[in-house]
Chimera marker file (.cmm) of the C-alpha trace (Angstrom):
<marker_set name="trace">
<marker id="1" x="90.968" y="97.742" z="116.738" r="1" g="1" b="0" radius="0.5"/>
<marker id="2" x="94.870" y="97.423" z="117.445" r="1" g="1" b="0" radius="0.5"/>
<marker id="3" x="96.355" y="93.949" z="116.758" r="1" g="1" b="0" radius="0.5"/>
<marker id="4" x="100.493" y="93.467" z="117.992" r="1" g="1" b="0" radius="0.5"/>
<marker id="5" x="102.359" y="90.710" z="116.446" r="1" g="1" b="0" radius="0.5"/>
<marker id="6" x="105.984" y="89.341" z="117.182" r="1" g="1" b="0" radius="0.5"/>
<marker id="7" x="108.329" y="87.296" z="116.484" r="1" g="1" b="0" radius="0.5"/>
<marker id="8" x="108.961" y="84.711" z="118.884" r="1" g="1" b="0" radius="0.5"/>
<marker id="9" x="111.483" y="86.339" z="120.704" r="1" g="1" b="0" radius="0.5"/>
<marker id="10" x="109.973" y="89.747" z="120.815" r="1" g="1" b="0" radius="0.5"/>
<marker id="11" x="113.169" y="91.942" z="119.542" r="1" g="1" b="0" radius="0.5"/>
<marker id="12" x="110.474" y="93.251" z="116.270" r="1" g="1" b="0" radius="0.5"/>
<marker id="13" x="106.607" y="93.888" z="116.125" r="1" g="1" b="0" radius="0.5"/>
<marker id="14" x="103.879" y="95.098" z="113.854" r="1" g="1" b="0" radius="0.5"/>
<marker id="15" x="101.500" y="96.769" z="115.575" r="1" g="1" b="0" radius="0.5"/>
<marker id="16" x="97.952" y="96.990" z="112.932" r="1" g="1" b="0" radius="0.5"/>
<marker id="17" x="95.524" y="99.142" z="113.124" r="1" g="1" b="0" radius="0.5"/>
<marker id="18" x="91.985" y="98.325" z="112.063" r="1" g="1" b="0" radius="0.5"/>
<marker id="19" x="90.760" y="95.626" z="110.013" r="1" g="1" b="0" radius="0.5"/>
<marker id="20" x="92.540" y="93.686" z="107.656" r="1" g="1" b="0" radius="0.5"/>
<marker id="21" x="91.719" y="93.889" z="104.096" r="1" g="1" b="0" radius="0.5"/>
<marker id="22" x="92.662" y="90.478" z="103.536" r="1" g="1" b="0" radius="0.5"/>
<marker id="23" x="92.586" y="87.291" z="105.410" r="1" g="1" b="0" radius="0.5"/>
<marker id="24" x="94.481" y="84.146" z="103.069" r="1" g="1" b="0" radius="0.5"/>
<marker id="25" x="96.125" y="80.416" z="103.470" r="1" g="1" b="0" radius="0.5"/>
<marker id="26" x="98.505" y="79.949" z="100.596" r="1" g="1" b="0" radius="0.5"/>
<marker id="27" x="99.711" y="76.687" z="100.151" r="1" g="1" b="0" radius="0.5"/>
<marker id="28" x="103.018" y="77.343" z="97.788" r="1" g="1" b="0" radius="0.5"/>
<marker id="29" x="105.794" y="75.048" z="98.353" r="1" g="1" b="0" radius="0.5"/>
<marker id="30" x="107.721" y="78.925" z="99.078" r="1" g="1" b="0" radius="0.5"/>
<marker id="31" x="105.450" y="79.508" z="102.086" r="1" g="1" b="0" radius="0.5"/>
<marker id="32" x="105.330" y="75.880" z="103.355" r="1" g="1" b="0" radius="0.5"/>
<marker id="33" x="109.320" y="76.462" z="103.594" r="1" g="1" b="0" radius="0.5"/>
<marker id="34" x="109.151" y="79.627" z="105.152" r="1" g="1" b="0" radius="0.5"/>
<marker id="35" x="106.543" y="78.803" z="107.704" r="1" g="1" b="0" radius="0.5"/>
<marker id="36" x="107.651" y="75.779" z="108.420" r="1" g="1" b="0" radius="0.5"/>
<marker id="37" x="104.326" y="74.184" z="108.073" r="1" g="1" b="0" radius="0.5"/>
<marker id="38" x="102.035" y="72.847" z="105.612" r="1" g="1" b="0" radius="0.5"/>
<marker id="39" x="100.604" y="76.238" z="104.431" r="1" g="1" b="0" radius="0.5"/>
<marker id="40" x="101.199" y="80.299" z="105.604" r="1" g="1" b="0" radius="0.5"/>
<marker id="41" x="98.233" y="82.139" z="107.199" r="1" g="1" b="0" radius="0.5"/>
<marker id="42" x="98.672" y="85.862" z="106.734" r="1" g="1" b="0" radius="0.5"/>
<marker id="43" x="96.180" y="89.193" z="107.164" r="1" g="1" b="0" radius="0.5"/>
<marker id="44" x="97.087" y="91.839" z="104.665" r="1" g="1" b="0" radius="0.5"/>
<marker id="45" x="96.245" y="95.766" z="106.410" r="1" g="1" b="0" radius="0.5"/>
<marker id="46" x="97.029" y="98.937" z="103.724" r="1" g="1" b="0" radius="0.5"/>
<marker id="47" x="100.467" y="99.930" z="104.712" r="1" g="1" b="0" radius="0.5"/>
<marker id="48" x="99.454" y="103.333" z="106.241" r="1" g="1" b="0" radius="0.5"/>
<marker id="49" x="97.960" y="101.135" z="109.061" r="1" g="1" b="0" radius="0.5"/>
<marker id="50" x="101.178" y="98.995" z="110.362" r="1" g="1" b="0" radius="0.5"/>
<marker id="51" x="104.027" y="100.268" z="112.344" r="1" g="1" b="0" radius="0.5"/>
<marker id="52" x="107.057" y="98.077" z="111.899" r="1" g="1" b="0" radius="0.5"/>
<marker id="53" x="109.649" y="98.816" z="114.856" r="1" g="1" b="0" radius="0.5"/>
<marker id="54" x="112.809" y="96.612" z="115.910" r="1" g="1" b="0" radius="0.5"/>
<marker id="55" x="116.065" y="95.608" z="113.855" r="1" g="1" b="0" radius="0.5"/>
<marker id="56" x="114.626" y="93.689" z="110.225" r="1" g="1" b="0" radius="0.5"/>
<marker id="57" x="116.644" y="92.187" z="107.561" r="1" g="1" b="0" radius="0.5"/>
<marker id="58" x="114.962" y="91.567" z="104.135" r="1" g="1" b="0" radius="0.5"/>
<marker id="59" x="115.202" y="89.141" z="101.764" r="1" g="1" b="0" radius="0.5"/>
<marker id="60" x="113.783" y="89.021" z="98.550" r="1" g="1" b="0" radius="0.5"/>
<marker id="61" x="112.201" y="86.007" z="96.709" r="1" g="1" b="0" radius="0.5"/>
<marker id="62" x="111.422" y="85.364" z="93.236" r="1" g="1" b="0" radius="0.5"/>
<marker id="63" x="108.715" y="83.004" z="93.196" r="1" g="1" b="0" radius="0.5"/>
<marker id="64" x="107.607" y="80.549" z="90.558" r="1" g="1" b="0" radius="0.5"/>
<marker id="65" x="105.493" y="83.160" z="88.091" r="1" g="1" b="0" radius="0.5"/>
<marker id="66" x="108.164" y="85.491" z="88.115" r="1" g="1" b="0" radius="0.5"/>
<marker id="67" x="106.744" y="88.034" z="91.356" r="1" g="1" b="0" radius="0.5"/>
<marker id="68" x="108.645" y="89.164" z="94.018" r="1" g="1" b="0" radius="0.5"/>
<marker id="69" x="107.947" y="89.468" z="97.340" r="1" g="1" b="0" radius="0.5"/>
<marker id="70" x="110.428" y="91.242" z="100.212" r="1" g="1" b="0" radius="0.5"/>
<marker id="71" x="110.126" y="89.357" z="103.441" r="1" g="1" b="0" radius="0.5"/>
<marker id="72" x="111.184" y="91.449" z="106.692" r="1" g="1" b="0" radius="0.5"/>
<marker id="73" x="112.415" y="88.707" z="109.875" r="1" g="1" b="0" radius="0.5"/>
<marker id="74" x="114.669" y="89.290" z="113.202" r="1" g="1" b="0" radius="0.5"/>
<marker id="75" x="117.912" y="88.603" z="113.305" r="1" g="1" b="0" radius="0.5"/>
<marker id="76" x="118.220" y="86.851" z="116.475" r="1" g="1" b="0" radius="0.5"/>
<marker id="77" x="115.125" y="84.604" z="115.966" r="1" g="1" b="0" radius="0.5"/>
<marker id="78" x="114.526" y="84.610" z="111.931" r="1" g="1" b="0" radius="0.5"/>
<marker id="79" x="110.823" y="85.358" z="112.683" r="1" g="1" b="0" radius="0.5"/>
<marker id="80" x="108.875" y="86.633" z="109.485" r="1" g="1" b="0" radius="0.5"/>
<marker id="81" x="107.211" y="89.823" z="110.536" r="1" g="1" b="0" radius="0.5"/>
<marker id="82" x="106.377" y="91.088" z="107.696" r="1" g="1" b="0" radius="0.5"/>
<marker id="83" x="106.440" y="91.025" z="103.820" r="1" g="1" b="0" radius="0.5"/>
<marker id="84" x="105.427" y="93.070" z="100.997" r="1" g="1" b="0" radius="0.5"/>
<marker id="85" x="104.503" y="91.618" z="97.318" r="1" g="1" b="0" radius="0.5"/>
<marker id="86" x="104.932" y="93.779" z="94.159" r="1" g="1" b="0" radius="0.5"/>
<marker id="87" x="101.488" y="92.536" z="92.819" r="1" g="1" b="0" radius="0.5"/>
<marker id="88" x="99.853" y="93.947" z="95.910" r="1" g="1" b="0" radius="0.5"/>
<marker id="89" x="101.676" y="97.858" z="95.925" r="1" g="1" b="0" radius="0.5"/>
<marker id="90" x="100.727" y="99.875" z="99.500" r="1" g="1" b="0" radius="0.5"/>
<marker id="91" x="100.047" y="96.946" z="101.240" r="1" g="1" b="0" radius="0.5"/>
<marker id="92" x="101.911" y="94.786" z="104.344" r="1" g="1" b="0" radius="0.5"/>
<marker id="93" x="101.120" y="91.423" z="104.731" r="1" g="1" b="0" radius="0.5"/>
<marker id="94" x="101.803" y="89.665" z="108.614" r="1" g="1" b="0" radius="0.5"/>
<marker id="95" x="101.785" y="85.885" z="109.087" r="1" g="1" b="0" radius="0.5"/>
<marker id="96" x="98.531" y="85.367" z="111.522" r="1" g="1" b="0" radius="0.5"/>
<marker id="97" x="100.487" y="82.930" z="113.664" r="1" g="1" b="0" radius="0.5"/>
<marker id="98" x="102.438" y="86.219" z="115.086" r="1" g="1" b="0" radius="0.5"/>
<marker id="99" x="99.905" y="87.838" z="116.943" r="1" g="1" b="0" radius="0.5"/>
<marker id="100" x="100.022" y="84.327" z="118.794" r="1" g="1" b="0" radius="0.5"/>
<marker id="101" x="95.796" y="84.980" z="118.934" r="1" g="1" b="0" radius="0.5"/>
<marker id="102" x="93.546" y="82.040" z="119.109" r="1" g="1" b="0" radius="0.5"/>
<marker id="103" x="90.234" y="84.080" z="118.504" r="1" g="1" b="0" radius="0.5"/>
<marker id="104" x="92.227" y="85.840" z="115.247" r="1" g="1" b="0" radius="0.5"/>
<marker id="105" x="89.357" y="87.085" z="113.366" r="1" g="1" b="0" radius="0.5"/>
<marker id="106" x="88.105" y="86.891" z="110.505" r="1" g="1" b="0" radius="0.5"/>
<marker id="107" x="89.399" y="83.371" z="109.070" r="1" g="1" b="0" radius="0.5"/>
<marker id="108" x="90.510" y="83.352" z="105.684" r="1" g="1" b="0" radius="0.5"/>
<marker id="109" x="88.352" y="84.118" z="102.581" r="1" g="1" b="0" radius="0.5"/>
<marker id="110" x="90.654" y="82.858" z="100.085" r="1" g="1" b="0" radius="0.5"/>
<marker id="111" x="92.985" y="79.409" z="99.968" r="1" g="1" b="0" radius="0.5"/>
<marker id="112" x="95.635" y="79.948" z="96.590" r="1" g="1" b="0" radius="0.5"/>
<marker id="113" x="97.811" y="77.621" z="95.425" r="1" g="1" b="0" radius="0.5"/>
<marker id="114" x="95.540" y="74.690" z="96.551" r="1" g="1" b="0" radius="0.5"/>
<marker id="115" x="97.117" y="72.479" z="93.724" r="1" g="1" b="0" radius="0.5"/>
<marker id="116" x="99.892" y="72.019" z="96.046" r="1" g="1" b="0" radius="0.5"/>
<marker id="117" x="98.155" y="71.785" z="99.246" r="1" g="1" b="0" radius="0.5"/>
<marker id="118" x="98.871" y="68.795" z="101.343" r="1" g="1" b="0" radius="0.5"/>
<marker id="119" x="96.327" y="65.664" z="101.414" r="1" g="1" b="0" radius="0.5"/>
<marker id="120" x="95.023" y="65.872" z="104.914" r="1" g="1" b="0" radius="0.5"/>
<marker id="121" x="94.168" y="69.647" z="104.717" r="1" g="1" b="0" radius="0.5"/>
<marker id="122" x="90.869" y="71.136" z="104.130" r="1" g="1" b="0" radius="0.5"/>
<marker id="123" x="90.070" y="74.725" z="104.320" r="1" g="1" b="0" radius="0.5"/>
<marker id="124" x="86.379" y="75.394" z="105.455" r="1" g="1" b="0" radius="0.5"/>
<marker id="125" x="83.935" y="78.164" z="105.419" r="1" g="1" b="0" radius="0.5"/>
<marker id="126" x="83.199" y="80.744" z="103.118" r="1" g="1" b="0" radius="0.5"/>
<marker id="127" x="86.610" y="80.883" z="101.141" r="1" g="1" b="0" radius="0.5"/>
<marker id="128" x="87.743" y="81.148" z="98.066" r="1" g="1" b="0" radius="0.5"/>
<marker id="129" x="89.712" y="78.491" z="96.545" r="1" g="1" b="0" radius="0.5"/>
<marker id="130" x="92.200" y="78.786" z="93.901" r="1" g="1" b="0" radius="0.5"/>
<marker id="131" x="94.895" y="75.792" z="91.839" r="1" g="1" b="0" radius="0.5"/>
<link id1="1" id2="2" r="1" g="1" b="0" radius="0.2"/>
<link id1="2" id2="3" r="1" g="1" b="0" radius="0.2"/>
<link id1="3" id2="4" r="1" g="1" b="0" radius="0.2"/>
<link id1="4" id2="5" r="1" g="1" b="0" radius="0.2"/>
<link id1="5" id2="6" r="1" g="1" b="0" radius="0.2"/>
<link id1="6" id2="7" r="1" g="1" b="0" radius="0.2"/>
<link id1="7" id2="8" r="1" g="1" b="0" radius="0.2"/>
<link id1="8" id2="9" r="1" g="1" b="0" radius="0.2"/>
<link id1="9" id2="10" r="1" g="1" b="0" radius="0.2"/>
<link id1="10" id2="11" r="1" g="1" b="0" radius="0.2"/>
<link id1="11" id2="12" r="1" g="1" b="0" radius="0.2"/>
<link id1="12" id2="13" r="1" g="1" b="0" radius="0.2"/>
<link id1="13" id2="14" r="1" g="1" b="0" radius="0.2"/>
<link id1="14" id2="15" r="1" g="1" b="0" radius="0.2"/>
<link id1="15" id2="16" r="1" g="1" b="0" radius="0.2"/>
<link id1="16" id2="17" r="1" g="1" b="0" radius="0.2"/>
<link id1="17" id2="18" r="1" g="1" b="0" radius="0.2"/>
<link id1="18" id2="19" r="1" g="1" b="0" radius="0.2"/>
<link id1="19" id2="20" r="1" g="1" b="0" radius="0.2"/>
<link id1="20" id2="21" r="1" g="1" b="0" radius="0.2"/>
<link id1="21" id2="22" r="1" g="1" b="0" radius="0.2"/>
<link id1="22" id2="23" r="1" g="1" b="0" radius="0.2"/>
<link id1="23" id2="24" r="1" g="1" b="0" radius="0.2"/>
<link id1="24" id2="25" r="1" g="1" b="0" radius="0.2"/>
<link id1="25" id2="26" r="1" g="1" b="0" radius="0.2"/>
<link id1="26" id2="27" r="1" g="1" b="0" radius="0.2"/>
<link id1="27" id2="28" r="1" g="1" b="0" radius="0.2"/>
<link id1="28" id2="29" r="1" g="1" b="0" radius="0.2"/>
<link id1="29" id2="30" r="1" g="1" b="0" radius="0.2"/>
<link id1="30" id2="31" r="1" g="1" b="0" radius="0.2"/>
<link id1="31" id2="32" r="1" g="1" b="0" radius="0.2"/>
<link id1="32" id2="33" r="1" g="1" b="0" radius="0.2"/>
<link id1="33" id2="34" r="1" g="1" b="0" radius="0.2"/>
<link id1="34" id2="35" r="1" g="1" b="0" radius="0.2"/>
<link id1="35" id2="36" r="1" g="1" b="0" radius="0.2"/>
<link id1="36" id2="37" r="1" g="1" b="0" radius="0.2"/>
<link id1="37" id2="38" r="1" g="1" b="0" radius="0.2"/>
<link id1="38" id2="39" r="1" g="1" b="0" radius="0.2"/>
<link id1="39" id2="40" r="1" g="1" b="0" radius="0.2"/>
<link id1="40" id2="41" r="1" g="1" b="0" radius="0.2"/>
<link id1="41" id2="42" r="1" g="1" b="0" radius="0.2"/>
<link id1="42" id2="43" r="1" g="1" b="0" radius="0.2"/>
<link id1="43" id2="44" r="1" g="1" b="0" radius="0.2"/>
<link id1="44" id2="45" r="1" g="1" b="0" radius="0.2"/>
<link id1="45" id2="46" r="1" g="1" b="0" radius="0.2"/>
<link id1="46" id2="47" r="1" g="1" b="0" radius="0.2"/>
<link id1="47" id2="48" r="1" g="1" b="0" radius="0.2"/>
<link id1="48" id2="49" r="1" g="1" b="0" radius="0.2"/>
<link id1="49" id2="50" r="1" g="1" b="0" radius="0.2"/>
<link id1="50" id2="51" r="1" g="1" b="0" radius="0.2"/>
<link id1="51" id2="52" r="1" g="1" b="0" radius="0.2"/>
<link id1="52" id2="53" r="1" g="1" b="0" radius="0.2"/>
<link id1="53" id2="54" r="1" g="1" b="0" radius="0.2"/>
<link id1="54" id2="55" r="1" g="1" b="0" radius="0.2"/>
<link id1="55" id2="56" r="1" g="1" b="0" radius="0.2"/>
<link id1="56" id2="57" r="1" g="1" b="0" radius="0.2"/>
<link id1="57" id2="58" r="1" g="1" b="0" radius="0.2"/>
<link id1="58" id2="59" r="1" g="1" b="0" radius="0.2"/>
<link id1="59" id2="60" r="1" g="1" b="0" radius="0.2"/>
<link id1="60" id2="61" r="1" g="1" b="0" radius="0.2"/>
<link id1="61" id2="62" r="1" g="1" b="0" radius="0.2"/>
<link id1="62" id2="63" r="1" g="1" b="0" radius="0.2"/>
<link id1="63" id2="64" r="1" g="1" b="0" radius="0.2"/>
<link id1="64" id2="65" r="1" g="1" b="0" radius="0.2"/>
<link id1="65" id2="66" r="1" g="1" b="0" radius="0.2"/>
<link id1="66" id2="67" r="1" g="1" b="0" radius="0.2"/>
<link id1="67" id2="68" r="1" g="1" b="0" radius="0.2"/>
<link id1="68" id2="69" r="1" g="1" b="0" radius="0.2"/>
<link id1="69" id2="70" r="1" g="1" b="0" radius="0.2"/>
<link id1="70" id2="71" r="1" g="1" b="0" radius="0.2"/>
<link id1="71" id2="72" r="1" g="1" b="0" radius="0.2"/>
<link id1="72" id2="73" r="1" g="1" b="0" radius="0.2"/>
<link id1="73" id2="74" r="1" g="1" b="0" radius="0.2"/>
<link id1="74" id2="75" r="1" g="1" b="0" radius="0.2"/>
<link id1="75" id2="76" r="1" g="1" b="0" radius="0.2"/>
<link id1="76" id2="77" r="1" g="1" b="0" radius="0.2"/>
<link id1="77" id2="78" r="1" g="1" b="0" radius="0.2"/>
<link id1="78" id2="79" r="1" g="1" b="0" radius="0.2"/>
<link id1="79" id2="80" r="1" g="1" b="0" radius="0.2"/>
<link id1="80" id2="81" r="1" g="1" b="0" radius="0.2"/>
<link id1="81" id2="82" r="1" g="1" b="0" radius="0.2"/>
<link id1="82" id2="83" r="1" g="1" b="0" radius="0.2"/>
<link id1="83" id2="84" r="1" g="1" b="0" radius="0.2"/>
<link id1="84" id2="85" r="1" g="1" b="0" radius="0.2"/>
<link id1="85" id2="86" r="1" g="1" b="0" radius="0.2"/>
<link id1="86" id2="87" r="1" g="1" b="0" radius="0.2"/>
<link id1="87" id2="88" r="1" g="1" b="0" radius="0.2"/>
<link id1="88" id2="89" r="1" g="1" b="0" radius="0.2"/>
<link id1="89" id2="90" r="1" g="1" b="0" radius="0.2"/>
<link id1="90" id2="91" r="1" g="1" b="0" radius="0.2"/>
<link id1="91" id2="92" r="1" g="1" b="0" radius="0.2"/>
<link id1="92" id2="93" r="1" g="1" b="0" radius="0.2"/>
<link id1="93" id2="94" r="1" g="1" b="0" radius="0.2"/>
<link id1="94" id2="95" r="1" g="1" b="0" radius="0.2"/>
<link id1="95" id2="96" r="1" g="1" b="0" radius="0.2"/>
<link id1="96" id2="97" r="1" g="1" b="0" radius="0.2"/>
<link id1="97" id2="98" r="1" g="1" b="0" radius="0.2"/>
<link id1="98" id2="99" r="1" g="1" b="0" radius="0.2"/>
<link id1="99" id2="100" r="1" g="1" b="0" radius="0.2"/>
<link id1="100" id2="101" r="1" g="1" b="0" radius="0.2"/>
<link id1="101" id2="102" r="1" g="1" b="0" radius="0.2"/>
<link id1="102" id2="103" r="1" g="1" b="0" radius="0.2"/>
<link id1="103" id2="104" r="1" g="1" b="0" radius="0.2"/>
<link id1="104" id2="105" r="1" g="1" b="0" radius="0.2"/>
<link id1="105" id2="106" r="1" g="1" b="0" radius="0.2"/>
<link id1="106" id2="107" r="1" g="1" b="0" radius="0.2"/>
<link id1="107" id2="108" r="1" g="1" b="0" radius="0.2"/>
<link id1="108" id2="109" r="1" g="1" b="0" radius="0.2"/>
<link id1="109" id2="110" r="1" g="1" b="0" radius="0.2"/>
<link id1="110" id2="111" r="1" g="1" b="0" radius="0.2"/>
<link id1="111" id2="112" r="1" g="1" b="0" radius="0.2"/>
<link id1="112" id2="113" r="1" g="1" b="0" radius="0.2"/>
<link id1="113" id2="114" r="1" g="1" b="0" radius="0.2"/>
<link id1="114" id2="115" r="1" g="1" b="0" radius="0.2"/>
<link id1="115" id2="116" r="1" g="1" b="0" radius="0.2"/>
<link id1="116" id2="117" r="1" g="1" b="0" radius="0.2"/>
<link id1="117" id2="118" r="1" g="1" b="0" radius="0.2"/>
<link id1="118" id2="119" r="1" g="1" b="0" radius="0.2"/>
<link id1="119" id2="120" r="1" g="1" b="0" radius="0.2"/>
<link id1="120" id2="121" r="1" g="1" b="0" radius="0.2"/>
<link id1="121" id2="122" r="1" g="1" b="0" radius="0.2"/>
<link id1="122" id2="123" r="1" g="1" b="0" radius="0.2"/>
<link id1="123" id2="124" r="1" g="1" b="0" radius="0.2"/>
<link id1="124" id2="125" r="1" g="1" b="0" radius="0.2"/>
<link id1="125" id2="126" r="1" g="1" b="0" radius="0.2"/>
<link id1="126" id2="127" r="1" g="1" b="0" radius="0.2"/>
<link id1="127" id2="128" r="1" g="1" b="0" radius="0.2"/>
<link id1="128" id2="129" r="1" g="1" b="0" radius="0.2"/>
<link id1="129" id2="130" r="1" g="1" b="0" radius="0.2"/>
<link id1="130" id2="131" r="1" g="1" b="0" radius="0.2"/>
</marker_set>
């Protein structure tokens, strides 16, 4: 399977092939800001498997243990496309919400960070759930 996200307006894409090995909500007060919503949906592929192609800028963030993590965005729209985490090494990570799919499958199997998760949220299914 071939999945193509974008940003919203279109200038930079991932295109992922396969399956992702990892399908997470994180509720951190970092990705709240970033995503502009009350938690980040992202699908992690091995980085072998995702062709990045338009003009990125990075920007690194240090977040509140101490790991980094290298977001990649447009510069026209400030889209995340991508981002990389040194605690996860050979692997991309694209917020779900870019492939602009509906039907995005699988849901997520782990929720982190859940000690900061808004009231009126609840993650269901089969997931993991870390504070």
């Amino acid at each position: 399977m071939v999945r193509t996200a974008q940003c919203s307006c279109g200038a930079v894409t991932a295109v992922c092939e396969g399956e992702p090995i990892r399908v997470s909500v994180c509720h951190c007060r970092n990705c709240q800001r970033r995503s502009g919503s009350s938690f980040a949906a992202q699908a992690r592929w091995p980085e072998a498997q995702v062709v990045l192609s338009g003009e990125m800028r990075d920007w690194v963030l240090t977040g509140d243990e101490g790991g980094r993590a290298t977001f990649r965005s447009c510069p026209v729209c400030a889209g995340t496309i991508a981002y990389t985490i040194d605690s996860m090494p050979g692997v991309v990570a694209i917020p779900i919400g870019a492939f602009a799919d509906p039907d995005f499958a699988p849901g997520p199997e782990y929720s982190v960070y859940e000690s900061r998760k808004h009231s009126w949220v609840e993650i269901t299914g089969p997931v993991e759930h870390y504070d």
